[in-house]
C-alpha positions in Angstrom: 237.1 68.1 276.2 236.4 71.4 276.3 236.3 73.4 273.7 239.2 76.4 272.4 237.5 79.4 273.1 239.2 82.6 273.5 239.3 84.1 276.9 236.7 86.9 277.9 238.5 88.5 280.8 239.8 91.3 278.9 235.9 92.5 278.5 234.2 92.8 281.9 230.9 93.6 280.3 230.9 90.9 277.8 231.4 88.2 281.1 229.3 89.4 283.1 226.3 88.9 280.3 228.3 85.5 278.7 229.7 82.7 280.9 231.6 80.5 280.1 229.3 77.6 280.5 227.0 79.5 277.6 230.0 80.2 275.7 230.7 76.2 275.4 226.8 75.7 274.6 227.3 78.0 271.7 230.2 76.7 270.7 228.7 73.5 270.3 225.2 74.4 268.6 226.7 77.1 266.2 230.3 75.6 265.4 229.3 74.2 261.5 227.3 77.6 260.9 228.9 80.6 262.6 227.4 83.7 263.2 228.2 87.2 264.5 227.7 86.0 268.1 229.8 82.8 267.3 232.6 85.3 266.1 232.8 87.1 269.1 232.3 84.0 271.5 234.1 81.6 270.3 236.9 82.8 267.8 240.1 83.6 268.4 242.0 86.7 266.6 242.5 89.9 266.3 240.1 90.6 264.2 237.3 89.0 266.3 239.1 90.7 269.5 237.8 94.2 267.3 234.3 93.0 267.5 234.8 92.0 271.1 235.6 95.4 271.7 233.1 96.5 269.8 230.4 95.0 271.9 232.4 96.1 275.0 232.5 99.5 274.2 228.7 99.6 273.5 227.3 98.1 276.8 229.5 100.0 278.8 228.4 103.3 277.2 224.7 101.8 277.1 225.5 101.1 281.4 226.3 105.0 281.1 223.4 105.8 280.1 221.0 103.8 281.4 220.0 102.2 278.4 221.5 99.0 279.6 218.7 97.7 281.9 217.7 93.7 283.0 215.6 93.6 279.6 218.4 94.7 277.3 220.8 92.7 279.1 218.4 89.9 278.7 217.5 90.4 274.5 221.7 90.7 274.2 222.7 87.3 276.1 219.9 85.4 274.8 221.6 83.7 272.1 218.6 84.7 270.0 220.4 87.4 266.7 217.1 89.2 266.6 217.5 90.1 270.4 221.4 90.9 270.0 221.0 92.9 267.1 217.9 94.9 268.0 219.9 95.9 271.4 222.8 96.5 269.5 221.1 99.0 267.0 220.1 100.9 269.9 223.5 100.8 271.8 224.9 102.1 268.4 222.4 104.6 267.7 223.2 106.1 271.4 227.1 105.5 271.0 226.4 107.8 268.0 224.8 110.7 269.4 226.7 111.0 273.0 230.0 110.8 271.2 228.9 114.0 269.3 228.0 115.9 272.3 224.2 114.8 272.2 222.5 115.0 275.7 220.3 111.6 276.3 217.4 110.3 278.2 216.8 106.8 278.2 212.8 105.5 277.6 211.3 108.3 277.2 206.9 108.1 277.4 205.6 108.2 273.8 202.1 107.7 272.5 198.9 105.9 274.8 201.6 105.2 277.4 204.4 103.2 275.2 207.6 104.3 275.6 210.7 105.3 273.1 214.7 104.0 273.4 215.6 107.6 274.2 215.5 111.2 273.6 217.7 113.8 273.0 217.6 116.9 274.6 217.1 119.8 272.2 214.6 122.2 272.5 211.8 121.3 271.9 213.2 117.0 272.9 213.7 114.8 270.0 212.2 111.3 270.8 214.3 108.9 269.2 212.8 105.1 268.6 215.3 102.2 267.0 214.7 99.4 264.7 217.0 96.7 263.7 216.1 95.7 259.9 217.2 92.5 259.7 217.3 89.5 257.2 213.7 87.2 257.2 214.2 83.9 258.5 214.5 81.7 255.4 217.6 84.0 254.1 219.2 84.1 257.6 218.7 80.2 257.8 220.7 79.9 254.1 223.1 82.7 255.4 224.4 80.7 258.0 224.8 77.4 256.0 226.6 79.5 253.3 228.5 80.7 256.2 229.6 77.1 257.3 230.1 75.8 254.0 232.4 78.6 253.3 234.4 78.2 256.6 235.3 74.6 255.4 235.6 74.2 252.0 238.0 77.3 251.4 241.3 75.8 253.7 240.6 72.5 250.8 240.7 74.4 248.1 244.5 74.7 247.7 245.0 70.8 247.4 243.4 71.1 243.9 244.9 72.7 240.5 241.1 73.6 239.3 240.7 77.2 237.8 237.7 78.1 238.6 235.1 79.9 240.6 233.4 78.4 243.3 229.3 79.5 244.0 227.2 77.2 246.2 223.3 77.6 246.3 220.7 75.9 249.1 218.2 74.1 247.1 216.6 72.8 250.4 217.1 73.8 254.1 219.0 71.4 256.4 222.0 70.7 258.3 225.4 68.9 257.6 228.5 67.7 259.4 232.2 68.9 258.5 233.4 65.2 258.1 230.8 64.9 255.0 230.9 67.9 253.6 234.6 67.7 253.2 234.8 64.3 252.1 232.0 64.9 248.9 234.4 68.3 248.0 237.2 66.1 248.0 236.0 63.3 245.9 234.1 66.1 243.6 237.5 68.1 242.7 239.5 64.7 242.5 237.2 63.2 239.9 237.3 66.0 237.9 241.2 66.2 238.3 241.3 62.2 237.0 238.6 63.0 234.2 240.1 65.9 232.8 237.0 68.3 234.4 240.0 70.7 235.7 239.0 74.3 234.2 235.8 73.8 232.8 232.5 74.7 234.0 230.2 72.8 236.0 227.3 71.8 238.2 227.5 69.4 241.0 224.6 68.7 243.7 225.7 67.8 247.4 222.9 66.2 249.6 223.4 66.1 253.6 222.5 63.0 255.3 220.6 65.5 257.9 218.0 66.8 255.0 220.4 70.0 253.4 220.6 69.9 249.7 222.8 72.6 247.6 224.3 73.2 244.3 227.9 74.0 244.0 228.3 75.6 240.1 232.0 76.0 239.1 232.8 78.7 236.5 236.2 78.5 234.7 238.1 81.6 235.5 241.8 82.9 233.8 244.4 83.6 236.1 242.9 81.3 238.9 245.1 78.3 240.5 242.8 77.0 242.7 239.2 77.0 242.7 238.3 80.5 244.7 235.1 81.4 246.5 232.9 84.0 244.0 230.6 87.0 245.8 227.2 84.7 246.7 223.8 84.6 247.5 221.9 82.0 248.3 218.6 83.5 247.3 217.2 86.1 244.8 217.8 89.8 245.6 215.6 90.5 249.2 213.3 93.4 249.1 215.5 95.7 251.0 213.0 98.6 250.6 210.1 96.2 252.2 212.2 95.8 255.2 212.7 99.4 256.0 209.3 100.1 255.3 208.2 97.3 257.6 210.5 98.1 260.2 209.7 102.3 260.2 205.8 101.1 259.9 206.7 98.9 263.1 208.2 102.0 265.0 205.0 103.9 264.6 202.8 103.7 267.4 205.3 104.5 270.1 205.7 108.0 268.4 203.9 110.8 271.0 201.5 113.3 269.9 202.2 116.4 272.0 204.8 118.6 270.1 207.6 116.6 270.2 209.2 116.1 266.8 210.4 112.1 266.7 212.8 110.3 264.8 213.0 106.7 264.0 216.4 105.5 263.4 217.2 102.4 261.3 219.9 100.2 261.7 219.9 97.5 258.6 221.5 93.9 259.0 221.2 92.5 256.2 222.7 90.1 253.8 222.5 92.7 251.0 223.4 96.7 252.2 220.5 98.6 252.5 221.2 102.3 250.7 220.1 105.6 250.1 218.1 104.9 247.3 215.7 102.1 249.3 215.3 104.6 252.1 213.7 107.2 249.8 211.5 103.8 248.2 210.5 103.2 251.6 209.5 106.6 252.0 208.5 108.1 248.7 208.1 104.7 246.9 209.0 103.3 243.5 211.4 105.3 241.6 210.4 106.4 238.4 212.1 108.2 235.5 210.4 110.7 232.7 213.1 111.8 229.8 212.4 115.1 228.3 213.1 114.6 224.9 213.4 118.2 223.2 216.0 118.7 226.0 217.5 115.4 226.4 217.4 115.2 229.9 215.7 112.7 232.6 213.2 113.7 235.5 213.6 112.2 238.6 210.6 110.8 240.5 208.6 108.7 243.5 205.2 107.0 242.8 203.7 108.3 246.0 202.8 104.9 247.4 205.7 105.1 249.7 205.1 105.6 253.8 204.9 109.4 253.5 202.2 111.4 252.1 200.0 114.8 252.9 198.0 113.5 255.8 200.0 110.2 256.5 202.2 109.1 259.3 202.1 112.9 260.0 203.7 111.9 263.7 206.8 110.7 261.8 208.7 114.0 261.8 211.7 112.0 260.2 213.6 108.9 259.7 217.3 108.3 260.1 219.2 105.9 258.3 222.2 104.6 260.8 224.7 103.8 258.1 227.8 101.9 259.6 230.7 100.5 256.6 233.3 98.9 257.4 236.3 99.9 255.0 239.5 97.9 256.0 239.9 95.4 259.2 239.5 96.7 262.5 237.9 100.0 261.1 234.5 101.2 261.2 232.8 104.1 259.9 229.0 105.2 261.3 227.2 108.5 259.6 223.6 109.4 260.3 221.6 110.2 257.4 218.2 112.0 258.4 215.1 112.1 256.0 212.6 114.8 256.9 209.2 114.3 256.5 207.8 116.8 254.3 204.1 116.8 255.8 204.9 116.3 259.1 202.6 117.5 262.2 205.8 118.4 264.3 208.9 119.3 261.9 212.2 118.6 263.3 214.9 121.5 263.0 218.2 120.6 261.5 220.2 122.6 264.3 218.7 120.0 267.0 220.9 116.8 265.3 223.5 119.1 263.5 227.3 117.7 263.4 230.1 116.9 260.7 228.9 113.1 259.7 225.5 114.2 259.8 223.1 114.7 256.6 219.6 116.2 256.3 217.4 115.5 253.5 214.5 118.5 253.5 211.9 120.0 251.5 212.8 123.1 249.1 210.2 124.0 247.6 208.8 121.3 245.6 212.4 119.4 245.6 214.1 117.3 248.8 217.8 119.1 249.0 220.2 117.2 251.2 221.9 119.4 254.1 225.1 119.5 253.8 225.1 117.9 250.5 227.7 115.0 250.4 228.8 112.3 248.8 226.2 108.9 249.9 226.1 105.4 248.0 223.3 104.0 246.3 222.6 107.6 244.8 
């Protein structure tokens, strides 16, 4: 029997890099752990129709452009998330710039013969190189699980009267079917609901035939029916600020020497948003503070053991921080936040990547002054 997937003819881009045979195989390998491909595969709604259009939109302007060649084709129908989201930082990053009236050149040369994603054309040309930061493999592993357990136990939630919150917790990797899973929630909330458990706190371990082992802790919550799903992780806080780092150091070697200013863009992915704040970590590194006592107020500061220093990475004119936040169904915001080197061997001007959603960090002096100043999370 084959499986209900929604139709794909609506998006001529999206079938031409999907078939349907590939849809069914990823149906069948993903459909107890969904994941952002899944969603747009294999889900109906019109919520999942927004992503589909998403994705549309992106590899017909990448086509446009000539971004869209056999290899990117290749890393976005792969089936493999690191492909698909590297190509779609890039797709982004140029959707980004040609919708504000920025002239592009797809793989541009860079540095011993590499090559960039693109440049724009400014005077002198801004080389532009993309990274994707996403999630290491153990989190995205226990992301997708979480995902899956999620997608299952919420619809069984309203068969019991149990006030409380809900927070699972992979204890060991491993896989599980929907048959089990549901039956040991059942039994769990029933036997709780017959020993007069209903509204108080616990602890309960679930362990998968196929190897996966979690905790599921229930906290008693006022003004709760039924048990409810809390805000999760399934590991401790990721280094956020590691990732960037490791992702602009990654970027590095493709920058060229010969008078071009260059810009790496990051695009996060990550379980846990990526902000302001670990950009300049990255950067600057650790934040420190130093309080001023006779006047009662606090100095700002970075260690210095960030990527940027007098006479480091001086080829790194500046780094831009793709930030896209999505606000409300079917809406999606993108601004560009751009973090000048302050040592760099090729500065980039501001007027080359100037427009309304854009910001500039720069040196003033001894200070970094952001251009236009505006409000940013994770000040």
């Amino acid at each position: 029997m084959s499986p209900p997937l929604p139709p794909l003819n609506r998006f001529t881009k999206l079938q031409s890099v999907f078939n349907d045979e590939f849809c069914s195989r990823y149906y069948q390998l993903h459909q107890h752990a969904p994941d952002f491909l899944y969603r747009i595969l294999c889900e109906p709604g019109e919520e999942c129709d927004g992503f589909r259009q998403e994705l549309e939109d992106l590899l017909l302007v990448g086509e446009r452009l000539g971004l869209l060649d056999a290899q990117m084709a290749g890393r976005v129908g792969s089936g493999d998330p690191d492909g698909l989201f590297s190509a779609v930082a890039e797709l982004e990053t140029a959707q980004f710039l040609y919708d504000r009236g920025f002239e592009l050149t797809p793989t541009p040369t860079g540095y011993a013969g590499r090559v960039g994603d693109m440049q724009v054309e400014a005077e002198p040309p801004v080389f532009v190189e993309v990274k994707a930061v996403l999630d290491r493999r153990p989190e995205a592993e226990e992301r997708l699980i979480i995902s899956g357990l999620i997608r299952y136990a919420e619809p069984l939630f309203d068969e019991f009267n149990d006030s409380v919150l809900v927070m699972f917790e992979v204890l060991e990797n491993g896989v599980f079917s929907r048959r089990h899973v549901e039956g040991w929630l059942r039994g769990t909330f029933r036997e709780r609901a017959e020993t007069g458990q209903a509204g108080t706190d616990g602890e309960y371990i679930y362990d998968s035939p196929q190897g996966l082992r979690l905790a599921m802790r229930l906290k008693r919550a006022e003004g709760v029916e039924h048990p409810a799903m809390m805000a999760m992780r399934a590991w401790d806080n990721p280094p956020v600020a590691d990732y960037l780092s490791s992702s602009i150091e990654g970027a590095y070697p493709q920058l060229p020497d010969d008078g071009r200013p260059t810009l790496v863009v990051v695009r996060e992915f990550l379980s846990m948003w990526a902000t302001e704040k670990h950009v300049l970590q990255a950067l600057f590194g650790e934040r420190k503070w130093t309080p001023n006592f006779r006047s009662g107020t606090v100095k700002e500061w970075y260690a210095g053991d960030g990527l940027l220093a007098p006479g480091r990475r001086e080829r790194l004119s500046a780094v831009g921080f793709l930030r896209v936040r999505r606000p409300g169904v079917g809406e999606k915001k993108t601004t560009l936040l751009v973090f000048h080197n302050p040592w760099p061997r090729y500065p980039l001007d501001i007027a080359a990547l100037a427009g309304s959603d854009i910001s500039h960090l720069v040196p003033q002096g001894a200070n970094m002054v952001w251009l236009p100043a505006q409000e940013r999370d994770g000040a």
